[in-house]
N, C-alpha and C positions, 0 to 999 in steps of 0.2 A: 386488085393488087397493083399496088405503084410500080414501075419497073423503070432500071436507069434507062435514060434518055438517049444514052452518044451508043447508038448500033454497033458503027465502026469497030469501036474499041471493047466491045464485049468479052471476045476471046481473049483479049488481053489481061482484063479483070478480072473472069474466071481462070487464068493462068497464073496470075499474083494470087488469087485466094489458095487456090494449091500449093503455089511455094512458099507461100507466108505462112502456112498451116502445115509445112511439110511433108506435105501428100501429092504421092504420084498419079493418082485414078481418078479421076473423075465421082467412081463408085464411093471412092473413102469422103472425098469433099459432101457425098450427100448425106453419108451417116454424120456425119460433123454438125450440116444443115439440119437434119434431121427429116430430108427430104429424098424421095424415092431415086436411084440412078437415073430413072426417065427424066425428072424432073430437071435436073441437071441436063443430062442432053439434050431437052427440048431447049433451055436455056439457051444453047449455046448452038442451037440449028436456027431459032429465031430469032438471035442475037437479040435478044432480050435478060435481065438481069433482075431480081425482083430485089428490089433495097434493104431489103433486110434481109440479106443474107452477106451484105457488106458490113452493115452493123452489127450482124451476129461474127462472122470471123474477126471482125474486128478487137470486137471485145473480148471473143474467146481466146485468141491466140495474143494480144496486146501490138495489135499492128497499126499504125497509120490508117485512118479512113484515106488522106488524098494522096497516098501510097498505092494503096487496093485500088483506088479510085483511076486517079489520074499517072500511077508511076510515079510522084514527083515525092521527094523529101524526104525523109528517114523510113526505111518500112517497121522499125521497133518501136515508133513513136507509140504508146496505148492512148487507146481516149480519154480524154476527163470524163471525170464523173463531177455533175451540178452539184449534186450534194445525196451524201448519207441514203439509200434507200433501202426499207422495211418491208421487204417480199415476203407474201405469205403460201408462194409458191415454190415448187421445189425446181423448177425446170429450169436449165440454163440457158440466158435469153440473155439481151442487153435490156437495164431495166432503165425502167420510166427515168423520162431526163437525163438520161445519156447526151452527155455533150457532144457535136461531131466538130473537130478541130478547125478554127481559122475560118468558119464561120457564122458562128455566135446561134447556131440553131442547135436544138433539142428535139431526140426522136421522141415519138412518143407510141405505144404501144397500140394496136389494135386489138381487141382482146374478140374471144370466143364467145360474147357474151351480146344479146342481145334488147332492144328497148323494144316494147308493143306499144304503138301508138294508139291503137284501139281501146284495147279495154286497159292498158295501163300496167301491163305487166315488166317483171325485169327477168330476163333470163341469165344467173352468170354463170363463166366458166374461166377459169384461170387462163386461159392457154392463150398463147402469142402469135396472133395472124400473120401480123406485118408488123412492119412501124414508118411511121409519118413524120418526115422533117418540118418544125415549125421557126420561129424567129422568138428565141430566146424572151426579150426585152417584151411581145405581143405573150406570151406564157405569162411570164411573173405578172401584165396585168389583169390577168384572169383567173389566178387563184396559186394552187403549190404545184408545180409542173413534177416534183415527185412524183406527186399523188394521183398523177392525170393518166385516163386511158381512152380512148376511142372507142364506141361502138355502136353498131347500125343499127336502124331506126326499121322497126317492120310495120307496117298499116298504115290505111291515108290519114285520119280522121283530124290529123294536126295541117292536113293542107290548105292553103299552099307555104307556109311557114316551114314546117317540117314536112319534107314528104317520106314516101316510102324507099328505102335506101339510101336515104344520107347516112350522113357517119356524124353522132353525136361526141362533142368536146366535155368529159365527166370530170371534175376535179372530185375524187372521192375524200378529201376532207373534211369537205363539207357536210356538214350534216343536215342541211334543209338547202333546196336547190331555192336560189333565188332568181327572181326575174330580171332579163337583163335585155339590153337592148341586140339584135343580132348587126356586130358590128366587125369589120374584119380589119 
């Protein structure tokens, strides 16, 4: 799981998510999250922050990401949304292509759903790991960033190309996966 980066200012970030979200506890911030109260305190013992839990208040409460983020600039600001998205899930999450403001990246979801590199299986599951900041402009060449989720890759048998535990880039509008060069 990605975790913000600036240690320092952890406590700070997890203290904007509370007041952005108008909650006093710590306790309430993880029901919000939809993660354990430990989870949250361990957060803020290893001043560590997992990113998508900025992008989730973000979007739940309609707050500035580089508010939550950095303090800086309106905290009511909400994110853009890239465009139009068609969830077939009921869960409130920030969805695929969620813009994050000022600059020009799109999160994309990590979903609960897995690839077998082996024998070629797909495991899915709707549910929202994390999510992944990307570079806008690099999405839209690679298919509909709506439509796109992340998911980890299990067994060798694609190595060294794919190995075991990457994280595969899925545009699910596609309906026949084509071959493409691995380029970044």
């Amino acid at each position: 799981m990605n975790t913000i980066p600036s240690e320092s200012d952890s406590n700070a970030i997890l203290d904007r998510l509370l007041s952005g979200a108008g909650l006093h506890r710590d306790a309430q911030l993880a029901a919000l999250l939809g993660v354990s109260p430990q989870a949250v305190s361990q957060a803020r013992r290893k001043r560590k922050i997992p990113e998508g839990w900025v992008v989730k208040v973000s979007q739940q409460c309609g707050l500035s990401m580089d508010w939550l983020m950095f303090g800086k600039g309106d905290e009511s600001t909400p994110v853009a949304s890239h465009a139009p998205v068609a969830s077939s899930t009921s869960q409130a999450s920030t969805p695929a292509g969620a813009a994050v403001p000022d600059l020009d990246l799109l999160c994309i979801p990590l979903v609960a759903a897995s690839l077998s590199a082996g024998v070629g299986s797909l495991q899915t599951e709707a549910d929202v790991l994390d999510y992944f900041a990307f570079r806008s402009d690099w999405l839209c060449r690679k298919g509909n960033p709506d439509k796109m989720v992340l998911m980890k890759v299990y067994g060798d048998s694609m190595e060294p190309e794919i190995c075991h535990g990457d994280m595969a880039l899925i545009d699910q509008s596609m309906p026949v996966a084509k071959p493409t060069k691995n380029t970044c």
